[in-house]
C-alpha positions as CSV (number, residue, x, y, z in Angstrom):
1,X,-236.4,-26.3,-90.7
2,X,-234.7,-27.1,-94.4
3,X,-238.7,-27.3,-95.6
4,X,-238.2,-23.2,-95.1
5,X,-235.6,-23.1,-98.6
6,X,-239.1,-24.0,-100.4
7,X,-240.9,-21.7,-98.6
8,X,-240.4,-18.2,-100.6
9,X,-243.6,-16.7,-99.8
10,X,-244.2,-17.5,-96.1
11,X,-244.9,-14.4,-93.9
12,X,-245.5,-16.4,-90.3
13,X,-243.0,-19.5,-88.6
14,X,-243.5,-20.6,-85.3
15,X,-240.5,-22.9,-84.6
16,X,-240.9,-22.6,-80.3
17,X,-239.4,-25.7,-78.6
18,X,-238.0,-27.7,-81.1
19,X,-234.3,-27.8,-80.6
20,X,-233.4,-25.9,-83.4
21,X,-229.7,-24.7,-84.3
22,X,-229.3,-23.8,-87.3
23,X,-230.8,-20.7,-89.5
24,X,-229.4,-20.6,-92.4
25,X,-232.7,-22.6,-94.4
26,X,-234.5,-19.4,-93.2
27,X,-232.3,-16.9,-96.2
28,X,-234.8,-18.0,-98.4
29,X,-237.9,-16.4,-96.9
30,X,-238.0,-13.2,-98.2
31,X,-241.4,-12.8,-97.2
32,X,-240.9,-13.4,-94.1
33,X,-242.5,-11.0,-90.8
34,X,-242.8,-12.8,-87.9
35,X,-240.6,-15.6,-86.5
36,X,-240.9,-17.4,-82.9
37,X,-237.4,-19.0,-82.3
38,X,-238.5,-19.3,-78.2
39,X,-236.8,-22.2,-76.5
40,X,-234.5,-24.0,-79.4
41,X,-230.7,-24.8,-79.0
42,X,-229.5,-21.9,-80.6
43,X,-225.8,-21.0,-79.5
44,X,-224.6,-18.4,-81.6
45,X,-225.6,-14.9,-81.8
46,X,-223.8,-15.6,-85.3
47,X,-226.8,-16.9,-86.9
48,X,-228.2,-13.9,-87.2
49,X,-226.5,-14.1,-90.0
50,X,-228.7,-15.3,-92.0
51,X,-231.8,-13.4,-91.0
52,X,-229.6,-10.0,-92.0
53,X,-231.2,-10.1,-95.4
54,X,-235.1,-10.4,-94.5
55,X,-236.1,-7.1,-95.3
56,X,-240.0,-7.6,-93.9
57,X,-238.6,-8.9,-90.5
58,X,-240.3,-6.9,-88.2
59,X,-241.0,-9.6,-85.1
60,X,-238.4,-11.7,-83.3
61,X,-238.7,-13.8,-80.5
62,X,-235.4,-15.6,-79.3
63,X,-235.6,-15.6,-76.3
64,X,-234.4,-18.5,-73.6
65,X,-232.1,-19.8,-76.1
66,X,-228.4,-20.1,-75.3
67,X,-227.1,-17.3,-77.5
68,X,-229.2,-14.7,-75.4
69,X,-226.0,-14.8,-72.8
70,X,-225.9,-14.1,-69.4
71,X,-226.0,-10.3,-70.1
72,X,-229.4,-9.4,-71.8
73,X,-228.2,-5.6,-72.5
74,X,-225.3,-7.0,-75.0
75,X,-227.7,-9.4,-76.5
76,X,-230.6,-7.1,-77.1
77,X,-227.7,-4.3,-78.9
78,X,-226.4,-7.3,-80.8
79,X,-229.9,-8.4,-82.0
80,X,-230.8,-5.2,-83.2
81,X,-227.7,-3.7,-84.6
82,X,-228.2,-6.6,-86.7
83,X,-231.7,-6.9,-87.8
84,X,-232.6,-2.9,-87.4
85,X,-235.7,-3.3,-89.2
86,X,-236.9,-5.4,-86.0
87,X,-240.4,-3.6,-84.4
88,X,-240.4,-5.8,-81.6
89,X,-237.8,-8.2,-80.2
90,X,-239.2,-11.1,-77.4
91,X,-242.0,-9.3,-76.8
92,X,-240.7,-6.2,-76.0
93,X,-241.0,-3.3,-78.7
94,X,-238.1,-1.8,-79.9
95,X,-237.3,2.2,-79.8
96,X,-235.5,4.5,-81.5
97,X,-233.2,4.9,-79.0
98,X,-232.5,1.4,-78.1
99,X,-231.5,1.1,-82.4
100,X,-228.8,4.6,-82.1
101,X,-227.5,2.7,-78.9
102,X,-227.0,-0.5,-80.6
103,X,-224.6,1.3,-82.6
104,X,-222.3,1.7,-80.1
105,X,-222.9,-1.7,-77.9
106,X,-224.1,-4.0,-80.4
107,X,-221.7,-6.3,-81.5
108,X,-221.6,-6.5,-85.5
109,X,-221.9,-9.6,-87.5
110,X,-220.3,-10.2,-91.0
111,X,-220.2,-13.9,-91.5
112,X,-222.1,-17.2,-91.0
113,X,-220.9,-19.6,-87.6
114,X,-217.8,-21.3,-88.2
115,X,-219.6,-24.8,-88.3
116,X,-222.2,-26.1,-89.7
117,X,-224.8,-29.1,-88.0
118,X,-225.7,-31.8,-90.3
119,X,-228.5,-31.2,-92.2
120,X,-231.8,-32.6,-91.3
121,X,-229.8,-34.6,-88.5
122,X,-232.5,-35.6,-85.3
123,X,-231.2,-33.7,-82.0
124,X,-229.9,-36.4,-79.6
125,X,-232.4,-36.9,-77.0
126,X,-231.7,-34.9,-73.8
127,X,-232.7,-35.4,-70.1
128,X,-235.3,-33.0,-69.4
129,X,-235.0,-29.9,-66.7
130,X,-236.9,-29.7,-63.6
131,X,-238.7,-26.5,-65.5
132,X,-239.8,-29.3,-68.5
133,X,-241.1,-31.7,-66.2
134,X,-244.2,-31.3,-66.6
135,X,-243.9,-31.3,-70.6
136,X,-246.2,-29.3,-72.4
137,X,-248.5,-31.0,-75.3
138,X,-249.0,-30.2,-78.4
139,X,-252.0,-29.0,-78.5
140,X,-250.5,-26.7,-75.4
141,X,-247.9,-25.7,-77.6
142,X,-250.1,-24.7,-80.4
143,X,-252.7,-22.7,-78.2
144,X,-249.5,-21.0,-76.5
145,X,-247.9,-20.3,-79.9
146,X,-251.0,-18.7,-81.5
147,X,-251.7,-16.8,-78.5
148,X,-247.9,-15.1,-78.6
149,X,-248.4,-14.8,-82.1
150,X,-251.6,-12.3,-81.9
151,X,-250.6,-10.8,-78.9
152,X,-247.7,-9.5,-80.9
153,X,-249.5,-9.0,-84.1
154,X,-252.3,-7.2,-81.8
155,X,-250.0,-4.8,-80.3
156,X,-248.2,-4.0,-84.0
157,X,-252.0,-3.5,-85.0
158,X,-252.3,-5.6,-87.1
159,X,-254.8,-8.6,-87.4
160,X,-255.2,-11.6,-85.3
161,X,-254.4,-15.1,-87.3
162,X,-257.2,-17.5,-87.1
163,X,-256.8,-21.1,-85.5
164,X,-257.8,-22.6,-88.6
165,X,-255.5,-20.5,-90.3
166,X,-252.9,-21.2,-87.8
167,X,-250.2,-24.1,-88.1
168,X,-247.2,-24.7,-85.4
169,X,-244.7,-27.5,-86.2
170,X,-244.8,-30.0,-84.1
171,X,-241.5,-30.0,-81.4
172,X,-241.8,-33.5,-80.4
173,X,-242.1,-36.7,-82.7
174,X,-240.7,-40.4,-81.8
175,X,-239.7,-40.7,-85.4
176,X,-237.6,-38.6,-87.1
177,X,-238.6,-38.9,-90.5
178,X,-242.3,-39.0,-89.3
179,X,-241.4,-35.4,-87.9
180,X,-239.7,-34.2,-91.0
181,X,-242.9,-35.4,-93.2
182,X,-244.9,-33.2,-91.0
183,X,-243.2,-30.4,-90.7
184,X,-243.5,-30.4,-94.6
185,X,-247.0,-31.0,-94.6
186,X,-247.5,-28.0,-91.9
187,X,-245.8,-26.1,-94.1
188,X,-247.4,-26.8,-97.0
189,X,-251.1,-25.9,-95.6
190,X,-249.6,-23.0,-93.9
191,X,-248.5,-21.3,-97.4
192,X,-251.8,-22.7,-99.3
193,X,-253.7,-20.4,-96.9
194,X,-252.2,-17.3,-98.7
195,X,-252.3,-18.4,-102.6
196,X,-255.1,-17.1,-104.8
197,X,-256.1,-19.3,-107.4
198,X,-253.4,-19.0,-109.8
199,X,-251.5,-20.0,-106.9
200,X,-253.4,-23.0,-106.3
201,X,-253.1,-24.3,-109.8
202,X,-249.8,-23.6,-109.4
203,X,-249.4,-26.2,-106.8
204,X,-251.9,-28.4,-108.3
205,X,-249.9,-29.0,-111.5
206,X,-247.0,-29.4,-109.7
207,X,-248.4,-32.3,-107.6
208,X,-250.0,-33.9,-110.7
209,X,-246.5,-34.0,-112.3
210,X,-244.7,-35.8,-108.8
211,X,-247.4,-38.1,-108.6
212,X,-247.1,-39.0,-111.9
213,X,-242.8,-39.0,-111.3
214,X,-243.8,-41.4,-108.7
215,X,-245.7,-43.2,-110.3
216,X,-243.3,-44.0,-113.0
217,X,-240.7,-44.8,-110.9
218,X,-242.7,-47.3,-108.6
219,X,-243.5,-48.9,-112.3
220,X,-239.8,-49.1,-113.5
221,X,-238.9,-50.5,-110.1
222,X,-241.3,-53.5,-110.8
């Protein structure tokens, strides 16, 4: 999830089942609409924190994480007295009465957690539920995360999002920096989609020059 700090422009993350904890990488996505957070390791209602400050947030989905709490009234207030902006919170669109009541049950949130994970750190492996089992694929996954996305995005009215266009980072990997390089690559191909072609040459020079950085290096190491 760090790869998001490079990711200014990115309107759509789908982050479902992959263990995440931590938000705060997500501050820099101004951009930022639509964000599926279903099934991480999120413990904190705190890191809403750090989403506070996305003022195109208009989709949430955080759901079965372990900050939703064993009373989903108090999360729900919480959530939205938070991000007000939110049009529609786990599937379930929000209402003008539900934001006047999180007023009064919400809980506010003024600062960050109180700890911090390591940073780009590989979750320990866990032993799997009964539910998990009968672990999904990737390619499940993917077809599951674009179909929440444009069932969501159909309902807001808005335009369904391609396959081709579509890109979900992968939850599982054997090795974590194989993971990592991915993720970056996803990314990457995901924000290419929306640059025009002052964009692109954007990019493109900016690639030239690391290659050529690299290049350099590999020679001085010689």
């Amino acid at each position: 999830i760090s790869v998001c700090r490079d990711l200014p422009n990115i309107e759509v993350i789908t982050f479902s089942v992959n263990g995440i904890s931590d938000l705060e990488p997500l501050t820099q996505c101004q951009n930022l609409t639509e964000l599926y957070l279903r099934k991480n390791n999120i413990t904190s209602l705190n890191e809403l924190f750090y989403l506070k400050n996305l003022p195109r947030l208009r989709v949430l989905w955080l759901s079965e994480n372990p900050c939703c709490g064993s009373d989903p009234h108090r999360y729900r207030m919480t959530v939205l007295r938070n991000l007000p902006g939110l049009q529609k919170l786990d599937n379930q669109a929000v209402t003008e009465e539900e934001l006047s009541q999180a007023l009064v049950d919400g809980e506010e949130i003024v600062a960050p957690p109180g700890r911090r994970s390591v940073e780009n750190s590989c979750p320990e492996p866990t032993e799997p539920s009964a539910a998990e089992s009968t672990a999904e694929t990737e390619s499940q996954l993917l077809s599951f995360s674009l179909e929440e996305t444009n069932k969501i995005r159909e309902e807001l009215g808005m335009k369904p999002v391609p396959r081709d266009k579509f890109s979900s980072f992968s939850p599982r990997e054997a090795d974590c920096s194989h993971k990592k390089r991915n993720n970056v690559l996803n990314a990457i191909l995901l924000l290419t989609n929306e640059l025009d072609g002052e964009g692109l040459e954007i990019v493109q020079q900016t690639v030239r020059r690391k290659l050529q950085a690299l290049e350099k290096k590999e020679l001085q190491e010689e």
